[in-house]
VOPAGU-2260 file (C-alpha; in pm, 1 decimal, decimal comma):
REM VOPAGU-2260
SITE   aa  ch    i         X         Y         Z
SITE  UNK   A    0   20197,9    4292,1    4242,3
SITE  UNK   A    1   19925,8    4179,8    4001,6
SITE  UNK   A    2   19650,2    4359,2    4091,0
SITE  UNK   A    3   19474,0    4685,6    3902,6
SITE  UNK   A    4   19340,0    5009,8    3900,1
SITE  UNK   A    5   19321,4    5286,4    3828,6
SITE  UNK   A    6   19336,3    5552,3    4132,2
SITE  UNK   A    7   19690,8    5729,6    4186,8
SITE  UNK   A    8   19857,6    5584,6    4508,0
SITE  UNK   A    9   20191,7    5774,4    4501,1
SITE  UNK   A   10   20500,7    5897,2    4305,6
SITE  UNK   A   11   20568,8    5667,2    4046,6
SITE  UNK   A   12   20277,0    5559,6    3981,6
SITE  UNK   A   13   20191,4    5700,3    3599,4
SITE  UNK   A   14   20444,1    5677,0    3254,5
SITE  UNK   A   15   20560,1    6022,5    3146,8
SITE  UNK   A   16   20360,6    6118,7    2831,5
SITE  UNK   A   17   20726,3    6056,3    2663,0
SITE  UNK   A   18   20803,8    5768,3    2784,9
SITE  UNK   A   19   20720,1    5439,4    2567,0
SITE  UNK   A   20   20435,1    5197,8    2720,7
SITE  UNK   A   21   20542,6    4951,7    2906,2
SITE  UNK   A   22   20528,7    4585,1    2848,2
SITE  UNK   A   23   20246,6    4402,1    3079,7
SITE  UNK   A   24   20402,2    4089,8    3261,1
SITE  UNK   A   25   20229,7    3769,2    3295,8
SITE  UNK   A   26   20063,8    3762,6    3610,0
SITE  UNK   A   27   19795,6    3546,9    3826,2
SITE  UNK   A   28   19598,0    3562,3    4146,2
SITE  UNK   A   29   19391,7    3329,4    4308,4
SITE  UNK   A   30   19019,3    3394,4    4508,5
SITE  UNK   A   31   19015,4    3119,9    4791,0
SITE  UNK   A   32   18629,4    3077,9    4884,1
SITE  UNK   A   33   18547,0    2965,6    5252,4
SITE  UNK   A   34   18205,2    2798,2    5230,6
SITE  UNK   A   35   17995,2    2939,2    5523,3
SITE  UNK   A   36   17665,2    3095,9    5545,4
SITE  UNK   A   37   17787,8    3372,8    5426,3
SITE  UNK   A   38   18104,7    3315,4    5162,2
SITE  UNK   A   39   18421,7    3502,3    5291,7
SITE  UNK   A   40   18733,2    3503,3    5063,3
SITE  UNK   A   41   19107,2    3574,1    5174,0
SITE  UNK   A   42   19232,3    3944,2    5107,8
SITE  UNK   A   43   19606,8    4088,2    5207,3
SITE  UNK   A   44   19677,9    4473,0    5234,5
SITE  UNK   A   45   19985,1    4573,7    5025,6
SITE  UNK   A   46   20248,7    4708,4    5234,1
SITE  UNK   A   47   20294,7    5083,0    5204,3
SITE  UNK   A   48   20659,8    5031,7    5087,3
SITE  UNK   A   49   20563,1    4912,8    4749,8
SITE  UNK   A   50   20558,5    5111,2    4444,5
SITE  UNK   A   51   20271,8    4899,0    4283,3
SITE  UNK   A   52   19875,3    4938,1    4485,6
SITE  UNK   A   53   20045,6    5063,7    4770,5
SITE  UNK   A   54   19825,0    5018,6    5148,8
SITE  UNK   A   55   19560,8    4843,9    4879,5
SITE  UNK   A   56   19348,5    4561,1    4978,9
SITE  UNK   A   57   19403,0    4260,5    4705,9
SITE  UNK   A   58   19400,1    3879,1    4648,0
SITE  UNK   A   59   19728,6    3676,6    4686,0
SITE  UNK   A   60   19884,7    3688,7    4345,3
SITE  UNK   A   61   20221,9    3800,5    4151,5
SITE  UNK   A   62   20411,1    3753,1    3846,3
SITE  UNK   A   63   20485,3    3394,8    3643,8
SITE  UNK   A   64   20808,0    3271,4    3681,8
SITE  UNK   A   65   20943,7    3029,2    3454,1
SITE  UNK   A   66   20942,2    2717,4    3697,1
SITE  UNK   A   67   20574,7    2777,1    3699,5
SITE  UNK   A   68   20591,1    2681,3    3356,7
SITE  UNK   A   69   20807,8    2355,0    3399,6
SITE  UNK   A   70   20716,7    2165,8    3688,3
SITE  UNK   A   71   20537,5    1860,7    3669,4
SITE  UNK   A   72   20198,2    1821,9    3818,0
SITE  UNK   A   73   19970,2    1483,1    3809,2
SITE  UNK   A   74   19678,9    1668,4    3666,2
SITE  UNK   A   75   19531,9    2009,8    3415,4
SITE  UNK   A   76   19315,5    2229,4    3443,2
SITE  UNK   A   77   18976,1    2138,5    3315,0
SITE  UNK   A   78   18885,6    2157,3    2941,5
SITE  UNK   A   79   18681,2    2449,8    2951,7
SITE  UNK   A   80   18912,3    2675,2    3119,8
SITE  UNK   A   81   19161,0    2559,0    2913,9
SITE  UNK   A   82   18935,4    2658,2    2613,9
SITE  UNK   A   83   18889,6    3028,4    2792,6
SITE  UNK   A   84   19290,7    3091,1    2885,7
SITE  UNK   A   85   19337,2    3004,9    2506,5
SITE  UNK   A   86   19149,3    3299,8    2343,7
SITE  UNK   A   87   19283,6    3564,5    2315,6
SITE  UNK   A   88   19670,8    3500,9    2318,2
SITE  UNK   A   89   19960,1    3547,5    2097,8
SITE  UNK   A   90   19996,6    3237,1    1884,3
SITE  UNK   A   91   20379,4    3157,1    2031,2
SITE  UNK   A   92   20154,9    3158,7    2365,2
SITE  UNK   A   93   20230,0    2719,6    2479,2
SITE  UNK   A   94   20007,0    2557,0    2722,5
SITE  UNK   A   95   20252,7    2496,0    2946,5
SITE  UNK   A   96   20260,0    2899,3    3013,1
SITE  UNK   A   97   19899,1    2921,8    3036,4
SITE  UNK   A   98   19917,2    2577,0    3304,4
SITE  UNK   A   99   20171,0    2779,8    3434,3
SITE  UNK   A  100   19950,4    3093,1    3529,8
SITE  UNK   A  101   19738,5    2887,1    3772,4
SITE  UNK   A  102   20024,2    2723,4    3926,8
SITE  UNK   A  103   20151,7    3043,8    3953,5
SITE  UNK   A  104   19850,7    3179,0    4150,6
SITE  UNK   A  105   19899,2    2870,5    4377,1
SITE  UNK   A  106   20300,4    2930,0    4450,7
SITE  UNK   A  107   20201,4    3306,2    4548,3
SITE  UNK   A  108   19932,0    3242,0    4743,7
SITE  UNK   A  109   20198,9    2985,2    4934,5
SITE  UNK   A  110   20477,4    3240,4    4949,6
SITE  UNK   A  111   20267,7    3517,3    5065,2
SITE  UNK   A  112   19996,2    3370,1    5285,4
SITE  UNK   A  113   20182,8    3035,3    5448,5
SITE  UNK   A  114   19811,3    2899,5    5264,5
SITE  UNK   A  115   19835,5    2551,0    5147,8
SITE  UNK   A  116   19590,0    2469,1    4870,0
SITE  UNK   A  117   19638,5    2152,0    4726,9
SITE  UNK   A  118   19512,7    1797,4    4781,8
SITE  UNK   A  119   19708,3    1516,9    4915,1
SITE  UNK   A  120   19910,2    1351,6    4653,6
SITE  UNK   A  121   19935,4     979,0    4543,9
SITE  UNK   A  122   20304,9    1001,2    4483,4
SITE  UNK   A  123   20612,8    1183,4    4612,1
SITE  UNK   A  124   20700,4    1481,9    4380,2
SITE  UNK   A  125   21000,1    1635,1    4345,7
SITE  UNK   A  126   21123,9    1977,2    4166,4
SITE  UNK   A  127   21452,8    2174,2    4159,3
SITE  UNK   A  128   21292,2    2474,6    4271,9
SITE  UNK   A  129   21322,0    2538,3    4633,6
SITE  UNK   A  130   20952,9    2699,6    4684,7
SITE  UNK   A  131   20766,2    2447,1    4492,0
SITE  UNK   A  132   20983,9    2141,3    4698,2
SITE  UNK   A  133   20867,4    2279,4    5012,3
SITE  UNK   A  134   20513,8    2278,3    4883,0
SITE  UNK   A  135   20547,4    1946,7    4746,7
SITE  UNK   A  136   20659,5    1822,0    5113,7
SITE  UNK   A  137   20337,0    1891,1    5258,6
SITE  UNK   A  138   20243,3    1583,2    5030,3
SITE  UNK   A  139   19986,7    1777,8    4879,1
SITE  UNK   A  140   19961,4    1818,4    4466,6
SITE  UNK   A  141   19806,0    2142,0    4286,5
SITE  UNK   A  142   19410,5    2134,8    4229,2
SITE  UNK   A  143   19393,4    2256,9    3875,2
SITE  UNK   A  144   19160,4    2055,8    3762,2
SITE  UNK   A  145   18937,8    2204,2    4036,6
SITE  UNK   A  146   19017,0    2556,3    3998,5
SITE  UNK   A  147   18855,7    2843,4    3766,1
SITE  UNK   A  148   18937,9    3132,4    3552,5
SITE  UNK   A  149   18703,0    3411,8    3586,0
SITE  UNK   A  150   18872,6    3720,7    3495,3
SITE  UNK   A  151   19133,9    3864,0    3309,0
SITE  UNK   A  152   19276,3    4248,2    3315,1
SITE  UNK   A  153   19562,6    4445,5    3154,0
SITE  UNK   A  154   19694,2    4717,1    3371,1
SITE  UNK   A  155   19668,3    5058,2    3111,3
SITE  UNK   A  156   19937,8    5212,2    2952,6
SITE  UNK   A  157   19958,3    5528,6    3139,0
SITE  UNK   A  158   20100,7    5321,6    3463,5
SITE  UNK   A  159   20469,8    5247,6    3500,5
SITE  UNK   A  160   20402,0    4899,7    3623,1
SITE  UNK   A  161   20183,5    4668,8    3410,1
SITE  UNK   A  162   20034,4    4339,6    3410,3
SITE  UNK   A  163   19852,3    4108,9    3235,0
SITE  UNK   A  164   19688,5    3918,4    3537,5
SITE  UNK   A  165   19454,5    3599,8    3517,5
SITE  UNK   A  166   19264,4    3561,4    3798,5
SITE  UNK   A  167   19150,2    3208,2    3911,6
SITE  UNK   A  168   18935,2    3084,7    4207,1
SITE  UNK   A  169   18917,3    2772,1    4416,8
SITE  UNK   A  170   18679,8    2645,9    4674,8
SITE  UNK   A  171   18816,6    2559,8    5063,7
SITE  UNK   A  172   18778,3    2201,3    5053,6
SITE  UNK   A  173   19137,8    2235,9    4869,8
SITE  UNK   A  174   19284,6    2414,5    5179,2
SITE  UNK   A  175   19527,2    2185,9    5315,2
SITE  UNK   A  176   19659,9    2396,4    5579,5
SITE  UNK   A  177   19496,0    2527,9    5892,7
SITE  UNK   A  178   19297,4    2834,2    5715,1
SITE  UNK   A  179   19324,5    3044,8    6014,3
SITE  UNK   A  180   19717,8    2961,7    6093,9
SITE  UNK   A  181   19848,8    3209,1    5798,6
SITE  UNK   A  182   20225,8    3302,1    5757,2
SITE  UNK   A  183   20357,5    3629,8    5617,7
SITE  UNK   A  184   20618,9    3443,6    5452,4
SITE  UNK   A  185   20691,8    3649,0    5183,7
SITE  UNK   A  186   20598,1    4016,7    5328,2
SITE  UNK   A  187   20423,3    4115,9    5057,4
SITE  UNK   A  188   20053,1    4115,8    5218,5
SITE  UNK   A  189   19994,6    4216,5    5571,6
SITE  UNK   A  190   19674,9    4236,2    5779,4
SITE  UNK   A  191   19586,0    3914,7    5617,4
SITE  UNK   A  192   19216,3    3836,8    5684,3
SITE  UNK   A  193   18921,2    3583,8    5583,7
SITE  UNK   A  194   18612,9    3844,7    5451,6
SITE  UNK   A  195   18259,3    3854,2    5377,5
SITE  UNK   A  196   18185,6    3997,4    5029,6
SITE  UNK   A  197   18022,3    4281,5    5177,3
SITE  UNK   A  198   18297,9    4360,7    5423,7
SITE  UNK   A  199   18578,4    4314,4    5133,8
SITE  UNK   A  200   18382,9    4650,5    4921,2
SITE  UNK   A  201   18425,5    4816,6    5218,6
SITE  UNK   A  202   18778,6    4821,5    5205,7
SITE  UNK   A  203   19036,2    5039,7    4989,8
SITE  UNK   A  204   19005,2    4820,4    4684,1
SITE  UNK   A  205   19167,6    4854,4    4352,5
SITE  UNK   A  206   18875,9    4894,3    4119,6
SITE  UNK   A  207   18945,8    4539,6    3886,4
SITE  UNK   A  208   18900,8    4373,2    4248,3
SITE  UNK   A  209   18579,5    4555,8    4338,4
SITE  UNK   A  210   18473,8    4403,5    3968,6
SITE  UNK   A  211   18671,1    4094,1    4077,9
SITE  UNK   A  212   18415,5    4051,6    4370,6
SITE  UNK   A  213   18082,9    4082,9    4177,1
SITE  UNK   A  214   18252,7    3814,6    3954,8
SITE  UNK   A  215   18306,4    3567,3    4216,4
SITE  UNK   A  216   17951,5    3664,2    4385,1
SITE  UNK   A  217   17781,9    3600,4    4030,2
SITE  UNK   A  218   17974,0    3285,9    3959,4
SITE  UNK   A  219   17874,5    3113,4    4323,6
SITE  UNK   A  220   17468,8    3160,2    4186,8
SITE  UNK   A  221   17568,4    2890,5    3939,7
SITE  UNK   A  222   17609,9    2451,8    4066,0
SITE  UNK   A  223   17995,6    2428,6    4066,0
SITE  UNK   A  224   18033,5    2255,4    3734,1
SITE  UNK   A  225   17861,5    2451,5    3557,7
SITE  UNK   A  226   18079,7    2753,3    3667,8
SITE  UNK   A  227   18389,3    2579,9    3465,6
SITE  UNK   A  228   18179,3    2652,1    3200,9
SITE  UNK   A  229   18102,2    3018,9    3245,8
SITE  UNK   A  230   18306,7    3273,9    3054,5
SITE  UNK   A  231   18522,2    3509,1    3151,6
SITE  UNK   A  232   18550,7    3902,8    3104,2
SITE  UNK   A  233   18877,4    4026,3    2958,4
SITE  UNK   A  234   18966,1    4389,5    3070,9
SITE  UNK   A  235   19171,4    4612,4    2925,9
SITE  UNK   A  236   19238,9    4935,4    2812,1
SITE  UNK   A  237   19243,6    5107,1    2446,6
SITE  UNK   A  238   19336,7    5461,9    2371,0
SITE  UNK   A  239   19237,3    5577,1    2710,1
SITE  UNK   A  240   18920,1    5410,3    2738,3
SITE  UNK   A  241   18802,9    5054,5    2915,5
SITE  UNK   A  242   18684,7    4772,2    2673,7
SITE  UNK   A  243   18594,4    4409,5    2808,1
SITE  UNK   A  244   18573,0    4122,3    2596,8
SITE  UNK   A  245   18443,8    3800,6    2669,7
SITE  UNK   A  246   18633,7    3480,2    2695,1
């Protein structure tokens, strides 16, 4: 549900020229990196039931909900993605929300994938929020200081579904889980599957993923601090044409 492009996948797809643009939601994904010879990184295929990327390949990912925003964590993400979430934004935009976007990425990549990626925690922690509890009693606590923010892209204004998704990656030493023993928890990705790069463009992509994919590809060329550090391309869409910014 937070993924773009812009190839028509079925009825209900584009706004009627009458019809006012539609707000994007707040949305996040995550790219989980298997270190191997050659990288692989976990894709889903959208079911053919839904009315956003239908049958598309895509990361795990979906909209912020406001527990994202609220539950406590031990630790941040790192000052310089901090620094590249922040530009950008609406002023009334609070840190929490922005925190909030990579935990986000992490609760959807639970709830769709059975995928735990976290590290074990010091402490017990503890939540109202049924999802994030059963996370939390795996003993494991959110990586966020560990995880990146290479991308972000605003779905145009001639589709009836929008989103303004960040996408963030992490690296498989944060896999708590058995990375081959995925649940389809949630139903919203089947035919869930570990890829090479090269075998992921082979697949029906949306095209921000395709673009998503030479991100990540660049990004591993670089020693893993210094890819903190790197910016990240902002994509959107003004009077009909693409424009990408740099955070």
């Amino acid at each position: 549900m937070s993924k773009h492009g812009t190839t028509p996948t079925g009825p209900g797809e584009y706004r009627d020229d009458r019809a006012k643009a539609v707000r994007p939601r707040e949305a996040a994904t995550l790219i989980v990196v298997r270190q191997d010879k050659q990288p692989k990184i976990l894709m889903g295929k959208r079911a053919a039931s839904h009315k956003f990327m239908p049958n598309k390949f895509v990361f795990p990912g979906g909209r912020l909900d406001l527990i994202d925003q609220r539950v406590n964590v031990p630790k941040g993400l790192s000052a310089p993605v901090m620094k590249r979430l922040r530009k950008d934004i609406r002023k009334d935009v609070s840190d929490n929300k922005l925190r909030g976007l990579a935990l986000a990425a992490i609760r959807e990549t639970y709830e769709e994938t059975g995928l735990i990626i976290g590290r074990k925690s010091t402490k017990k922690l503890t939540t109202g929020d049924k999802v994030w509890q059963s996370y939390f009693d795996h003993g494991v606590e959110p990586p966020l200081d560990k995880m990146d923010f290479i991308a972000r892209a605003v779905t145009p204004t001639y589709r009836t579904r929008r989103f303004d998704t960040r996408f963030f990656m992490v690296y498989d030493e944060f896999i708590h889980s058995d990375p081959e023993e995925m649940a389809k928890a949630s139903g919203e990705l089947l035919d869930l599957h570990w890829l090479t790069l090269p075998a992921a463009r082979k697949l029906d992509l949306p095209a921000i993923t395709r673009s998503v994919i030479d991100m990540v590809e660049t990004r591993m060329t670089h020693e893993r601090k210094a890819q903190l550090k790197k910016p990240a391309p902002y994509v959107r869409f003004i009077n009909g044409k693409s424009l990408i910014t740099e955070l």
